[in-house]
N, C-alpha and C positions, 0 to 999 in steps of 0.2 A: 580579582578576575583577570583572566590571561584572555586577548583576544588577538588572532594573528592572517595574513593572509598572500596571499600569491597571487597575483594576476594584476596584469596595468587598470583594467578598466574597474576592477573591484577596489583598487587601492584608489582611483581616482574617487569612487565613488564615497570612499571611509573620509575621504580628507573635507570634499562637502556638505557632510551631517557630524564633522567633526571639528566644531569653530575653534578658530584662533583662541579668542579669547576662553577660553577653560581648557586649553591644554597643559598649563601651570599645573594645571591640577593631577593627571595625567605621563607617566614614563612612556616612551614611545621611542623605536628605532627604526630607521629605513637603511637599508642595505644602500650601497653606490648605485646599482643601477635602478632605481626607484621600484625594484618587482614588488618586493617584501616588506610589509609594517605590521608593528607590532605594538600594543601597548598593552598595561596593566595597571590596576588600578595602585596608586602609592599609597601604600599603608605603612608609612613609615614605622608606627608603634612595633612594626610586628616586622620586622626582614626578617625574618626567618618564614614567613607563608609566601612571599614576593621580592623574587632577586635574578635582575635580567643581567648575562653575563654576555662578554662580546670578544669570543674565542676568534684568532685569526685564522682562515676565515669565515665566519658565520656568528649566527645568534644562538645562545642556547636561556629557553625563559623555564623558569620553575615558580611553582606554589606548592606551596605542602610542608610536609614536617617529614623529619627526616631521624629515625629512630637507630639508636641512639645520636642525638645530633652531632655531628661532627663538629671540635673545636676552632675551627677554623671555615665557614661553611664555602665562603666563595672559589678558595683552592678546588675545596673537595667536587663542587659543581662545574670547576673546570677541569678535574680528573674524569668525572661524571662524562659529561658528555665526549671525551676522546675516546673514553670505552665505548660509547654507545655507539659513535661511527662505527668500528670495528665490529662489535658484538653486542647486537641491541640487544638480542635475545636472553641471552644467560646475564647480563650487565641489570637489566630489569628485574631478573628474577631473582638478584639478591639483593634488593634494598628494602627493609622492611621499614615500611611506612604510608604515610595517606598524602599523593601526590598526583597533579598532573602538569606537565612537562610539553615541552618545543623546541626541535633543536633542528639548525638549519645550516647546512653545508654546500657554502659558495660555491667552491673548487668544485664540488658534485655536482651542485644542485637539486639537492635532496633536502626534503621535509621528512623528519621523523616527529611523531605527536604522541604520547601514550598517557593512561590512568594506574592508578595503583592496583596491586595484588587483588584486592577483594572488593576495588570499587569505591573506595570511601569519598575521593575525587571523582567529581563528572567531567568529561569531552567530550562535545558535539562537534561536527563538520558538516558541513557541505562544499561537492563538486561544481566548480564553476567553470563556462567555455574556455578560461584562459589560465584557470590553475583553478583553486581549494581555498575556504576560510574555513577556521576553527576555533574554539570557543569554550570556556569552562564554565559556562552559562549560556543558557539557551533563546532566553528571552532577549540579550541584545543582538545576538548573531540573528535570528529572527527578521527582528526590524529592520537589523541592517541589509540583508537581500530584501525586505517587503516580505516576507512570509507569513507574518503572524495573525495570520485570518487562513493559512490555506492548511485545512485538516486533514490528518491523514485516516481515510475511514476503516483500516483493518486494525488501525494503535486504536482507534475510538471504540471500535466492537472489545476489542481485549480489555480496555480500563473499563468498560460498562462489565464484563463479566469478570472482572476479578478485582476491580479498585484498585488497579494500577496496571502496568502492561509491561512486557519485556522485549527482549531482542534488541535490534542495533535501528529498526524505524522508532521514529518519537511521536508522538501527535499531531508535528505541526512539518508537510511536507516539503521538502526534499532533504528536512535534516536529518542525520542519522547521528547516533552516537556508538561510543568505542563502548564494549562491555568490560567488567573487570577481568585484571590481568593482560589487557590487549592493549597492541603496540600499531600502530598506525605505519606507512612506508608512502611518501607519493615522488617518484621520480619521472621525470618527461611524460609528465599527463594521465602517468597511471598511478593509482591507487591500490595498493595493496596491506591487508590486515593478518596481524599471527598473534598467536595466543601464546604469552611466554610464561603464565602460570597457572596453575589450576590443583586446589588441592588432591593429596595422591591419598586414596581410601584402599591402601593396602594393609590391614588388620598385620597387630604383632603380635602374638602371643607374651603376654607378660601376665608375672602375680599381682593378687588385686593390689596387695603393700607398694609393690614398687609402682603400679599406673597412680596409686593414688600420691605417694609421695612427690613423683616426676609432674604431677599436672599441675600439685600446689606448687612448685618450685618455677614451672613455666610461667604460671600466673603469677607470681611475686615478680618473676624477671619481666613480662611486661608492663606490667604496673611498675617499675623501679624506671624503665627506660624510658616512660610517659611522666615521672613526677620529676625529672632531674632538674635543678634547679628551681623549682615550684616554692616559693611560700604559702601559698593560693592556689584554691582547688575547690571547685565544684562536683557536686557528684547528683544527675536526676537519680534519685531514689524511690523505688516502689514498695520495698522490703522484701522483694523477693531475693531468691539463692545469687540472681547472676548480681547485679546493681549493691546488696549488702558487701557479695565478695571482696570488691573493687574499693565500697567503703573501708570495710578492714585493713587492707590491704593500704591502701593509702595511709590511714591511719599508722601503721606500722612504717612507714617510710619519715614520719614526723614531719606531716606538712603542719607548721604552724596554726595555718588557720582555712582549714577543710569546711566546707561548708554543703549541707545537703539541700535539695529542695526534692518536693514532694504533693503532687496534688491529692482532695477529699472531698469524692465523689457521693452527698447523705445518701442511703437507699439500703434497705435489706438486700444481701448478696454484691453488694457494689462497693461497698468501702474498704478500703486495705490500709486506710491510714495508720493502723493501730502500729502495725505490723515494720512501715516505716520509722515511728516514733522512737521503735521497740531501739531497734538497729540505731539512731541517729544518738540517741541516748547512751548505749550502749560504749560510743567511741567517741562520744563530746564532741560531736559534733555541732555546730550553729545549726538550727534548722527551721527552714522555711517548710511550710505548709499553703500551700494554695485550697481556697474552696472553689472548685467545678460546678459552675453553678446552672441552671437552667439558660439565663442569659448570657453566656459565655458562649453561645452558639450563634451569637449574631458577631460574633466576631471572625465570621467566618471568611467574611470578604477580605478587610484586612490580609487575613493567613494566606488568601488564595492569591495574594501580590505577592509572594517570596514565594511563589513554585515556580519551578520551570515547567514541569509537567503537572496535571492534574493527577492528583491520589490520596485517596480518604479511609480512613478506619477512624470514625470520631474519635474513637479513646486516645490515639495516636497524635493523630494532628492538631486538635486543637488543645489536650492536654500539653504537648511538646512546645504550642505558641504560646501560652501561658507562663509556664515553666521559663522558657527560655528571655522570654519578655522581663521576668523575674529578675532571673539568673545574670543578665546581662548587664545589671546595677552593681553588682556585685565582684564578679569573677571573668577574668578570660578564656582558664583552660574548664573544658567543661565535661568528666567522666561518663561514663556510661554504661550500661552491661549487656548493652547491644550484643548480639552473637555467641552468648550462651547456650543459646535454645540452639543452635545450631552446632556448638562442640559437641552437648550431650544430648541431646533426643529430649529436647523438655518440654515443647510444647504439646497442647492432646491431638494436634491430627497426627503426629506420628502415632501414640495409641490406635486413635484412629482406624491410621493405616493399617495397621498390627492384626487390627480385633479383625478387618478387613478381607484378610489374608487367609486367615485361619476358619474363617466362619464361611461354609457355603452359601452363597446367595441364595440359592435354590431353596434352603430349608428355612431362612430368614425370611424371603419374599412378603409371605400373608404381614407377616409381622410390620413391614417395612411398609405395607400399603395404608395398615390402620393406623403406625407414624405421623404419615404425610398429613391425615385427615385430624390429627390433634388442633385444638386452637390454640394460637400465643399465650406465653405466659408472661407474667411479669416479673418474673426474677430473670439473673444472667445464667442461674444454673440449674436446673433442675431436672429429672426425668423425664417429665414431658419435652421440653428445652433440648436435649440430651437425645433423646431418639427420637426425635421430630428432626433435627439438623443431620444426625446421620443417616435418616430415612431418605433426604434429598438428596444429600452429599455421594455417597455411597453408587449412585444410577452414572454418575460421567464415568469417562472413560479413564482406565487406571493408566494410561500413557501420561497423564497430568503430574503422577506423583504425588505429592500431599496438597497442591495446587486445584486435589478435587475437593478437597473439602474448605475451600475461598474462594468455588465459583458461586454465582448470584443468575443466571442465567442457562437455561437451554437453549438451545437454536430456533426451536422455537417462537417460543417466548418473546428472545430478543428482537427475533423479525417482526413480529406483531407490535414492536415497540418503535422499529424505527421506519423514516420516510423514505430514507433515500436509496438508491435500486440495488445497491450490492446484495447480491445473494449472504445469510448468513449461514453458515455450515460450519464444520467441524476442524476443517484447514484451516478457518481465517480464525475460528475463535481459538480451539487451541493448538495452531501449528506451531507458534514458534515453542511454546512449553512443553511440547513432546520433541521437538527436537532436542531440546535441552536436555529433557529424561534418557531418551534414544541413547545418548551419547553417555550413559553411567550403565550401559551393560555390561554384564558379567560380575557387580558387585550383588551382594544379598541385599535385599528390601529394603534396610531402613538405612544402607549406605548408600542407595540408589536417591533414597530420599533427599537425604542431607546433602548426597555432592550436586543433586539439581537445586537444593534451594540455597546455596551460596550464588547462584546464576540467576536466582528468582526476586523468595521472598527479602532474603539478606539485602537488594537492591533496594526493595520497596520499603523495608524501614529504615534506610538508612536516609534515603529521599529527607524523610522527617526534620534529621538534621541540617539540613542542607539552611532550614530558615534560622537555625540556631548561627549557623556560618554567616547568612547573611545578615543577620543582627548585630555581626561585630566579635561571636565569640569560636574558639578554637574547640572543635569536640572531639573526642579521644575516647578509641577504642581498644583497651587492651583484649577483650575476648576476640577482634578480628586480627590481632598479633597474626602475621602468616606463621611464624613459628610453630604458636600455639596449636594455630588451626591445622597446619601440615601433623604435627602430632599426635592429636586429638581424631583427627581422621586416619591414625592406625589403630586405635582403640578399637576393639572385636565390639561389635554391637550389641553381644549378648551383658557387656559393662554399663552400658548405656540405658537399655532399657532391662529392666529383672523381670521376668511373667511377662504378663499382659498390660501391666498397668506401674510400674512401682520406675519412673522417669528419673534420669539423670541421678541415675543411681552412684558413680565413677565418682562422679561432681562431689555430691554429700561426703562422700568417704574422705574425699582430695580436702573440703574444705569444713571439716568438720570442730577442725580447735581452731577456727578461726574465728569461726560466727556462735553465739547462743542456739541452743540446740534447737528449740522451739522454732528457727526460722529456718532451720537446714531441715527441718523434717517436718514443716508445714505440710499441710494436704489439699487446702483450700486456695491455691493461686488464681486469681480472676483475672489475670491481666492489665492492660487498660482501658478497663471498662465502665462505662457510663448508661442509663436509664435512657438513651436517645429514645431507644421506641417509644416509653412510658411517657418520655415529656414530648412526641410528639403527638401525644392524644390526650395530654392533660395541659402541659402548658401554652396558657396565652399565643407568648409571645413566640413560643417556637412553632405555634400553629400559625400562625401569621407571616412566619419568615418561610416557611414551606410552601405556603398556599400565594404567598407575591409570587415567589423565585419558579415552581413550578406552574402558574397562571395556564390557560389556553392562551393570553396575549404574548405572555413573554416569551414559552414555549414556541409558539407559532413565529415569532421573529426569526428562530433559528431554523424554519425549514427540515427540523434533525428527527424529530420524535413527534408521535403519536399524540395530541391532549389527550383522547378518550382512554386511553392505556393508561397514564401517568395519575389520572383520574379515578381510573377503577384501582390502581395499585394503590391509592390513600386511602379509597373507601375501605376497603380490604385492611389495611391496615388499622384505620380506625375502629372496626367491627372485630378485631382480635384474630381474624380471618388467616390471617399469616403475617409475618414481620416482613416490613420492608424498609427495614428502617436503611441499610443496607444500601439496598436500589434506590433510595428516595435520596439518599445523603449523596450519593455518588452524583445524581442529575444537578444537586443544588451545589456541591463544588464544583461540577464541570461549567455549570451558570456562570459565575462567578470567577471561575478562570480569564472564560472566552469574556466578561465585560473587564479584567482585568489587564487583558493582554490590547484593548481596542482602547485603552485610558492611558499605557503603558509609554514613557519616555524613557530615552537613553541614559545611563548613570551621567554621561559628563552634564545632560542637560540637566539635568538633576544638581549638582554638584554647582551650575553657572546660575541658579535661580538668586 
């Protein structure tokens, strides 16, 4: 963790909640004139994620991996930041890797802070009367001004309607953070931010042979540049296209001893284990199976200590604390097939979107009303399931993107939910995600999609990871390769999706001798999905942990929400009425956040116990 800051009185104040005795523990530098301190945390096992360099004159601090890594790293991080003086801009936007950075120039007196291409590294900041601290973690920078009780209510309305929130405000006010690809600037008390990357979705015209040949060669070259030197390799595996690729893929580089994990969720429509084994087998792989089990949701507190921010998709989060819980016995570097779904159009709200487009509402309407009125079902897929979700889905506003089919909320609705006096409207729930849309015009539809959700949803699962990091292990993205992605984003859309319905079509072709045919042209992908609804109205103990965590008393502590709403949205739930499993999970992590952030101590104080 990189924490850094500017200002006498803010430095005075780090040096008081930052005791003598555990700073052993602790690299830290202050410049001559006492402005500037800095520390990180020393992970000696690992210098290559944390190496403070002390260029004459200034400080320049990195974390992160650095693809392909450079023989020699401390030169190169001293060649690094003289570029960056000079030309932040184009100097950031060729380094392909998962990094955030701090580089401070005496002579200037200039603070330069930035994240990597696609986000895989978080920075926070905040503005203070006599300079700026900043933070690759949000929960100590928090504590350290006092902030960590002050919420911010328009990030709050966004994570209630979408289970996670975007833009540069965070939940907890006055911090902001840097988006992907942005480069932070603060000279003589101003603050200023530039964007020095952002995928370019200019379509090429190429033959299908060649886009398919060119994409499995990129993906061999990221995956080559992420195993160098590796004996040891982990890979979360669900047996889908993107996570088996990687397997392959890996396998083909001769890591000695590749190791997959995998969770097995019992339920008609919910298991995809098979389909894992299939793959794990396939390339001799060791492989771990995890059972997901009903009680595995009380381990939700636990998980909500390694966020910074709150954000829930149960299949997501609590599958990934598991997993990684696992994994971290095991392996340091840890694969993933993250940002698949976003090279090739694979997930179904692009479908979605597609069928969306083409279909007039007009003639759908009746159709879409007798939808709504369907009751829940109990599988993850089905007809009813199926045109019940896009009967909702479908009524926001198409300025969202594919962002309308992950909202959980009207305006309505949410107002009748919450206490406190902000007006809830359509600017606060979804202004910052049409900005983000706004700014991909002139592309065709389902490239409008993809380049907003490199800005969105790609944020929100990558968060995921963030507690695999903090467990101790290193996770590795070759499908968010910028290479790859800059590439991939010339691919003509019509590659991507075939008709209406036949997804990551480019994909299949590109990596079709590399996988068992049966898993390249599967039809049934579920995701990561779990029977949450089902075990909140059958099991025990997860009725119990909803019904503490949700309370009128506990609820009422927080002054935030409504009991009698939170109330009628279980009985409803319980009665098959509508799924909320959704809106119910969302309130019991945000619980569980705010009791975790109010228990919450600073690492060294942690480290001095």
């Amino acid at each position: 963790m990189l924490l850094g800051i500017i200002g006498s009185r803010a430095v005075q104040h780090l040096r008081n909640v930052f005791p003598e005795h555990s700073r052993d523990s602790w690299e830290y530098h202050q410049t001559p004139d006492g402005r500037w301190f800095v520390w990180s945390e020393a992970e000696k096992k690992r210098d290559h994620q944390i190496m403070l360099v002390t260029p004459e004159p200034g400080v320049f601090l990195w974390q992160g991996e650095w693809y392909p890594r450079p023989q020699s790293i401390k030169p190169a991080l001293l060649e690094l930041n003289s570029r960056l003086i000079h030309n932040p801009v184009d100097t950031l936007a060729e380094i392909n890797g998962a990094f955030s950075l701090a580089s401070w120039d005496e002579g200037k007196r200039t603070l330069l802070i930035a994240r990597d291409a696609v986000g895989i590294q978080q920075m926070f900041y905040a503005e203070l009367n006599d300079g700026m601290v900043f933070s690759s973690r949000l929960r100590p920078l928090a504590r350290l001004l006092g902030m960590d009780s002050n919420l911010h209510y328009p990030a709050l309305i966004q994570y209630l309607t979408f289970c996670y929130h975007v833009g540069e405000e965070t939940i907890l006010a006055p911090i902001r953070r840097l988006g992907p690809g942005q480069l932070l600037k603060w000279e003589k008390g101003r603050i200023r931010v530039y964007t020095y990357w952002r995928p370019r979705f200019r379509p090429v015209p190429r033959p299908l042979k060649t886009l398919a040949e060119e994409i499995r060669e990129e993906l061999e070259r990221a995956v080559h540049i992420r195993a160098l030197g590796l004996k040891k390799a982990g890979v979360f595996l669900s047996g889908g296209l993107d996570s088996s690729s990687v397997v392959s893929l890996l396998h083909r580089e001769g890591i000695e001893d590749l190791r997959t994990f995998s969770f097995r969720c019992r339920g008609e429509s919910f298991d995809e284990s098979p389909f894992a084994r299939r793959v794990a087998e396939t390339f001799h792989t060791s492989h771990t199976e995890i059972e997901y089990r009903p009680q595995d949701i009380l381990l939700a507190g636990k998980m909500a200590g390694f966020m910074d921010e709150p954000f829930c998709d149960v299949g997501i989060n609590i599958a990934t604390f598991l997993l990684a819980r696992k994994a971290r016995e095991e392996v340091d570097a840890l694969f993933t097939g993250d940002g698949g779904d976003e090279l090739f159009a694979g997930h179904p709200v692009y479908m979605a979107d597609r069928a969306a487009r083409f279909l007039p509402e007009t003639l759908l309407a009746p159709f879409f009303v007798l939808g709504r009125r369907f009751p829940d079902s109990d599988m993850k897929k089905d007809w009813k399931v199926k045109i019940k979700r896009f009967s909702e889905s479908v009524a926001y506003p198409r300025s969202l993107g594919t962002n309308r089919w992950r909202a959980y909320y009207r305006p309505a609705e949410l107002q009748s939910l919450l206490l406190f006096d902000d007006v809830v409207d359509d600017s606060i729930m979804f202004g910052p995600l049409s900005v983000v849309h706004e700014k991909t015009r002139g592309l065709d539809g389902l490239s409008r999609s993809l380049a907003g959700d490199y800005q969105t949803v790609v944020q929100f699962y990558l968060r995921r990871m963030e507690m695999a990091r903090v467990m101790g292990m290193i996770p590795r993205f070759p499908m968010l390769d910028i290479q790859i992605v800059d590439y991939c984003a010339g691919v003509p859309s019509s590659w991507k999706i075939r008709g209406l319905s036949d997804s990551k079509y480019i994909e299949k072709k590109a990596v079709e001798t590399l996988l068992p045919r049966d898993i390249v042209y599967r039809k049934d992908k579920l995701g990561h999905s779990i029977p949450l609804k089902n075990w909140m109205r059958e099991e025990p103990a997860v009725r119990q942990m909803f019904s503490d965590l949700l309370s009128s008393e506990t609820i009422g502590r927080r002054h935030l929400f409504n009991p009698s709403k939170i109330e009628q949205m279980m009985k409803e739930h319980e009665r098959k009425e509508r799924n909320h499993s959704h809106r119910l999970w969302a309130l019991v992590i945000l619980e569980l956040y705010l009791q975790s952030l109010q228990n919450a101590v600073f690492p060294w104080e942690e480290k001095s116990r």
